[in-house]
C-alpha positions in Angstrom: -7.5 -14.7 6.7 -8.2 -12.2 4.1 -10.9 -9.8 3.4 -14.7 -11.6 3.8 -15.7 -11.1 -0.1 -19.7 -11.2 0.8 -19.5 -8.6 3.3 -19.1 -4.8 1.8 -15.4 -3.5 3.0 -15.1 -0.4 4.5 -12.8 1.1 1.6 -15.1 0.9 -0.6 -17.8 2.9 1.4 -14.6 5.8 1.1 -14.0 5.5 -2.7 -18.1 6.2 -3.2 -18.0 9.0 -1.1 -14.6 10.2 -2.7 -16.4 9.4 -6.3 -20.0 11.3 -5.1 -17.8 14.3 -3.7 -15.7 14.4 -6.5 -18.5 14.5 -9.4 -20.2 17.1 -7.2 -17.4 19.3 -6.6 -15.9 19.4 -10.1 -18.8 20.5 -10.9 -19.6 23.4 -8.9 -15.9 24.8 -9.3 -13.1 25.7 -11.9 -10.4 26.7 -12.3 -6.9 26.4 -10.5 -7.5 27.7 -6.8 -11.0 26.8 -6.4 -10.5 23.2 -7.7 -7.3 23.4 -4.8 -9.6 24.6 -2.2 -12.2 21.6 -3.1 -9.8 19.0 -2.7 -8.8 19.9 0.7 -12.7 20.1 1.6 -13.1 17.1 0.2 -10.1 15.5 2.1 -11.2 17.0 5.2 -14.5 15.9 5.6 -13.8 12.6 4.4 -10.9 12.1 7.1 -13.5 13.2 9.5 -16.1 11.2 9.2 -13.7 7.6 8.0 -12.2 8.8 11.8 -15.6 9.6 13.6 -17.4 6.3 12.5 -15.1 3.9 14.1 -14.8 6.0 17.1 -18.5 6.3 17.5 -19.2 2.4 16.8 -16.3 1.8 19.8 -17.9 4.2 22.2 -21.3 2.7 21.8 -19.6 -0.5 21.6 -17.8 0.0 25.0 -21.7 1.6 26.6 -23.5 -1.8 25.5 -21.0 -4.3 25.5 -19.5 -5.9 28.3 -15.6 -5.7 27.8 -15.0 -9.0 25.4 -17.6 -7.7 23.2 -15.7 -4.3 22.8 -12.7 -5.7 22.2 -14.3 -8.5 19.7 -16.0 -4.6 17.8 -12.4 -3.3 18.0 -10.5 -6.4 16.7 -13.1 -6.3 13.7 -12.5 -2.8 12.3 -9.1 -3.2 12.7 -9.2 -6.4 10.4 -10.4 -4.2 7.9 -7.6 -1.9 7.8 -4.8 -4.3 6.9 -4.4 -6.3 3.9 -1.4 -8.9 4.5 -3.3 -11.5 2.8 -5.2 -9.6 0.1 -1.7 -8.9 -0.9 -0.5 -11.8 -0.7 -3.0 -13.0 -3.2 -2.8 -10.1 -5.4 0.5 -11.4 -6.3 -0.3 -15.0 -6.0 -3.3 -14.1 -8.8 -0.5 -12.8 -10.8 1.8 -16.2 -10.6 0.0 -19.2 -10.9 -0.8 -18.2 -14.9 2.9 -17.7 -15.5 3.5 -21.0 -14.2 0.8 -23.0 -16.1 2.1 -20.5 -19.4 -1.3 -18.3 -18.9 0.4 -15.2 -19.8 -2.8 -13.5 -20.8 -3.8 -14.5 -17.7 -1.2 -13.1 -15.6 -1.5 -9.6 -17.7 -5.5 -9.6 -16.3 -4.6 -10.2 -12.7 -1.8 -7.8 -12.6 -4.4 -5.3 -14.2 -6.7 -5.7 -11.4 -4.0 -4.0 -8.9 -1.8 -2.0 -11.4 -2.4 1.4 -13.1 -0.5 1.1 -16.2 -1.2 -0.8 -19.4 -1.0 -4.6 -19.1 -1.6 -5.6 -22.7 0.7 -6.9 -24.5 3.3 -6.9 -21.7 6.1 -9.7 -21.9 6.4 -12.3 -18.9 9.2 -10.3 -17.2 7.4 -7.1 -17.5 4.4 -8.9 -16.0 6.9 -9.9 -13.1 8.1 -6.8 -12.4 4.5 -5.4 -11.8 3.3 -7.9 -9.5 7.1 -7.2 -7.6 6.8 -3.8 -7.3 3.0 -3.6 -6.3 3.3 -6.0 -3.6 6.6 -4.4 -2.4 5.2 -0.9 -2.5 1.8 -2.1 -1.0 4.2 -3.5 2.3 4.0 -0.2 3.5 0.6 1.0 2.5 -1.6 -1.8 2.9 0.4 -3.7 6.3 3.2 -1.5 7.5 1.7 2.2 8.0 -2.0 0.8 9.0 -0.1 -1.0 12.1 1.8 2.3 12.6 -1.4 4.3 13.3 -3.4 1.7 15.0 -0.6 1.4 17.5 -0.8 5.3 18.0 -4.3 5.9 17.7 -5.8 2.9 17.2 -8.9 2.1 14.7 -10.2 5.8 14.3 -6.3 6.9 13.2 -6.3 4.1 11.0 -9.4 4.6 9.4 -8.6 8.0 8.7 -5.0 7.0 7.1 -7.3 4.3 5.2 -9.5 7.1 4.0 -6.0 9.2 3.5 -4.5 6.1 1.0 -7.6 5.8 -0.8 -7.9 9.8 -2.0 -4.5 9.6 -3.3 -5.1 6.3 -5.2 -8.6 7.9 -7.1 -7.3 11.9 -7.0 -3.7 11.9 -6.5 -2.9 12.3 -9.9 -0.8 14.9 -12.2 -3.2 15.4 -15.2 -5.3 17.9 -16.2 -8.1 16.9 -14.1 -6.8 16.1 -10.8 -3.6 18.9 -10.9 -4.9 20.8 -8.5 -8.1 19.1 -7.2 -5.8 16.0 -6.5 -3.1 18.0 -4.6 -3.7 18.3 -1.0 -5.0 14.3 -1.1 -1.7 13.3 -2.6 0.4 15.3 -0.7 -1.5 14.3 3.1 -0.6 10.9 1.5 2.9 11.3 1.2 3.5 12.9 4.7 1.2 10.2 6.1 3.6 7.5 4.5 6.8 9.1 5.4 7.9 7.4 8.7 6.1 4.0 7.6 7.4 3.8 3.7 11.2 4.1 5.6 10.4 1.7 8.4 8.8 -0.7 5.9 12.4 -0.4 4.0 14.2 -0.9 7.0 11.9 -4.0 8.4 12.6 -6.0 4.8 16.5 -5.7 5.6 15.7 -7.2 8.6 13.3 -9.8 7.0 15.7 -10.4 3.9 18.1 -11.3 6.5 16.4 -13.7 8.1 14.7 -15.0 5.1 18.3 -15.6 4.3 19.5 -17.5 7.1 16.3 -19.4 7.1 16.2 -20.4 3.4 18.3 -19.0 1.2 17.7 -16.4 -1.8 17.5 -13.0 -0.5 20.1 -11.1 0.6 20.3 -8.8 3.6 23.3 -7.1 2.8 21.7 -6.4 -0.9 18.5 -5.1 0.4 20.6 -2.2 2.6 23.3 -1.1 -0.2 20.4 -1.1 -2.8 17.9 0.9 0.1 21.2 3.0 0.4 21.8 3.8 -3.3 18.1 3.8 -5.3 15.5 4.9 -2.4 15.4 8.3 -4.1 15.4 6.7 -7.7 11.5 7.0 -7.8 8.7 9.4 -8.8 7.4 9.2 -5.5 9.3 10.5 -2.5 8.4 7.2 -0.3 7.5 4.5 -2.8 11.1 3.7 -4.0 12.1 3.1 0.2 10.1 -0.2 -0.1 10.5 -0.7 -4.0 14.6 -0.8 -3.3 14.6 -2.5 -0.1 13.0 -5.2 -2.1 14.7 -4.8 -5.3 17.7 -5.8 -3.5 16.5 -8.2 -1.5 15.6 -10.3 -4.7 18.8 -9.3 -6.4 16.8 -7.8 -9.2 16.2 -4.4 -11.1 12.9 -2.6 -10.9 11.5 0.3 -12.5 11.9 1.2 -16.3 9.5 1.9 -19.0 6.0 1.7 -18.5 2.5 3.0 -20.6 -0.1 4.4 -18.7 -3.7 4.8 -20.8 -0.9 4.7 -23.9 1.5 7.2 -23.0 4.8 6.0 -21.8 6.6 7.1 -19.0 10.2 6.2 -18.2 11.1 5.6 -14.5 14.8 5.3 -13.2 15.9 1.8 -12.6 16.1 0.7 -8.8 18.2 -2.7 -7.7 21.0 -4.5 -9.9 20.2 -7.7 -12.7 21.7 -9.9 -10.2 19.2 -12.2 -11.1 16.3 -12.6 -13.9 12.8 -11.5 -13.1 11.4 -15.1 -13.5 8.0 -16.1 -11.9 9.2 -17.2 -9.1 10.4 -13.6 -7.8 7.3 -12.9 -6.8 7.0 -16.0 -4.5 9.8 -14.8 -2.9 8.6 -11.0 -2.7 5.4 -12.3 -1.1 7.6 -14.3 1.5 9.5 -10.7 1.9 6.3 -9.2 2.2 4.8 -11.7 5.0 8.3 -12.2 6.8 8.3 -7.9 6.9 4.6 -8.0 8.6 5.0 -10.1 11.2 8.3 -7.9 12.4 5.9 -4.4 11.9 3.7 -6.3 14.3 6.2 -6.5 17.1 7.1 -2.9 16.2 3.3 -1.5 16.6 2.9 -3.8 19.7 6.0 -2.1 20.9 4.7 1.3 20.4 1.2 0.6 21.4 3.0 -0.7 24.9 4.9 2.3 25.0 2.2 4.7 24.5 -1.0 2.7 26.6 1.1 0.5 28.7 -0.7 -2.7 26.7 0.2 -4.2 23.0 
C-alpha cells in the first residue's frame, strides 16, 4: 500500500530528534572521547524512547480497546516499519525517465534515495544506483524489520527503525561524525547481521523461483556470486544483499562513485553477464518483492515458534 504521504511517518519524528540531539550535543562537547561518549547517549535514549512509545500506545491500546481494536493499533505501527512498496517506488521513480529518455530525470529520483553525486552520471551509472539501493534496502527496509517484529514485535522494531536511521544521519567516517557517529554505526551493523545474510540467502531462493516462473534471474548465479563477492564491500553486511542480487541479474555492481565531489572506488561485486540497461531494475524490484513475501513466511515462522501464533 505504501506509506500514507498526508500523515507524518514515524521516521521522521526519529531523524528530528536525532538532528535536535545532534546540534545540541556537538555543541556542548569536543574532542575524541567525549564526542564517543555523546553518541552512545544519544543512541541510547533514542532507542529507548522509539521502543517505549509503541509499547506504551499498545498497553493503553489493549486497557481501552476491546481485542480487534488492539490488534487494528498493532497492525498500524507495524505498517510503519516496513517499506516494501516505498522501495518498490524508489526504484520505479528511477525507471520510467530512462524509458521515456528523461535522463536528468532519472539522476533527480535516484538522488532522492542515494548519497553520492548524481549529476552528470551516465544511464548505466544511473542503473546501477537504483540496483544497488533497492537490493541493499531488501534487508533494511523489509527483511530485518520482519526479523524483529517476529521477535519482539512493534517496540523491537521501532527501536531497529530508530537504530537504521542513526546510522543513515551519523554513521559516517568524516571529521564530524568519526567518533560521534561510531557506536550508531556500529549498533547498526550488529543489528543487520543475521538479517543482511538471511536477506542474501532469501533472494537465492526468490531468484530461483523468479526463474522457474519467468525467466531472467538465475539462482545458481545469485549463490556463486553471494559465495565469492559478499565480502567485496565497504560495509560488512551491505555486499550480502548487493551480491545475492548482483548475481541474480547477471550483472556487476559497485565501482567508482563521488560523494560531495570526492571519489571513492569500491570493489566490483557480480560478473557483466549482462548490460545494466533500465530494465534491471524492473527485475531487481521483482527480486526485491519475490524476497519479501518469503521473509514473511520466515518471521511468521519465528513469531509461531516463539508465541505459538504468526
Amino acid at each position: 500500500m505504501g506509506d500514507p504521504r498526508a500523515i507524518p511517518h514515524p521516521v521522521q519524528a526519529m531523524g528530528k530528534a536525532v538532528s535536535f540531539l545532534e546540534v545540541l550535543l556537538l555543541k556542548l562537547f569536543r574532542g575524541p572521547l567525549p564526542e564517543l561518549i555523546a553518541g552512545g547517549f544519544m543512541v541510547a535514549v533514542v532507542s529507548a524512547v522509539s521502543y517505549l512509545i509503541p509499547y506504551g500506545l499498545l498497553y493503553l491500546a489493549k486497557g481501552i480497546l476491546p481485542g480487534w481494536g488492539n490488534a487494528v493499533v498493532a497492525v498500524c505501527l507495524a505498517f510503519t516499519t516496513l517499506s516494501v512498496k516505498s522501495l518498490a517506488d524508489a526504484g520505479r521513480a528511477v525507471y520510467r525517465p530512462l524509458l521515456s529518455g528523461d535522463l536528468d530525470g532519472a539522476r533527480k529520483s535516484l538522488s532522492m534515495v542515494v548519497g553520492r553525486d548524481t549529476v552528470g552520471l551516465e544511464e548505466v551509472e544511473v542503473v546501477r544506483g537504483a540496483v544497488e539501493t533497492v537490493a541493499e534496502n531488501a534487508s533494511d527496509g523489509v527483511v530485518a524489520p520482519l526479523i524483529y517484529l517476529a521477535v519482539g514485535g512493534v517496540p523491537l522494531a521501532f527501536a531497529y527503525k530508530a537504530v537504521n536511521t542513526m546510522d543513515s544521519m551519523v554513521g559516517y567516517r568524516n571529521g564530524r561524525y568519526r567518533y560521534f557517529g561510531r557506536v550508531a554505526a556500529r549498533l547498526d551493523d550488529v543489528a543487520n547481521y543475521i538479517p543482511a545474510r538471511l536477506t542474501a540467502l532469501l533472494m537465492v531462493v526468490a531468484a530461483w523461483l523468479l526463474s522457474l516462473a519467468r525467466g531472467g534471474f538465475s539462482g545458481g548465479g545469485s549463490l556463486k556470486v553471494l559465495l565469492r563477492d559478499r565480502y567485496r564491500h565497504t560495509s560488512p553486511n551491505s555486499g550480502h544483499p548487493e551480491a545475492a542480487a548482483a548475481g541474480a541479474l547477471r550483472v556487476r555492481l559497485g565501482g567508482e562513485n563521488s560523494y560531495f565531489g570526492v571519489k571513492s572506488v569500491k570493489p566490483y561485486i557480480g560478473d557483466p553477464d549482462e548490460p545494466l540497461l533500465p530494465g534491471k531494475i524492473r527485475d531487481v524490484v521483482s527480486l526485491m518483492y519475490a524476497t519479501s513475501a518469503l521473509a514473511m513466511f520466515v518471521a511468521c515462522t519465528i513469531s509461531y515458534c516463539i508465541y505459538g501464533y504468526g
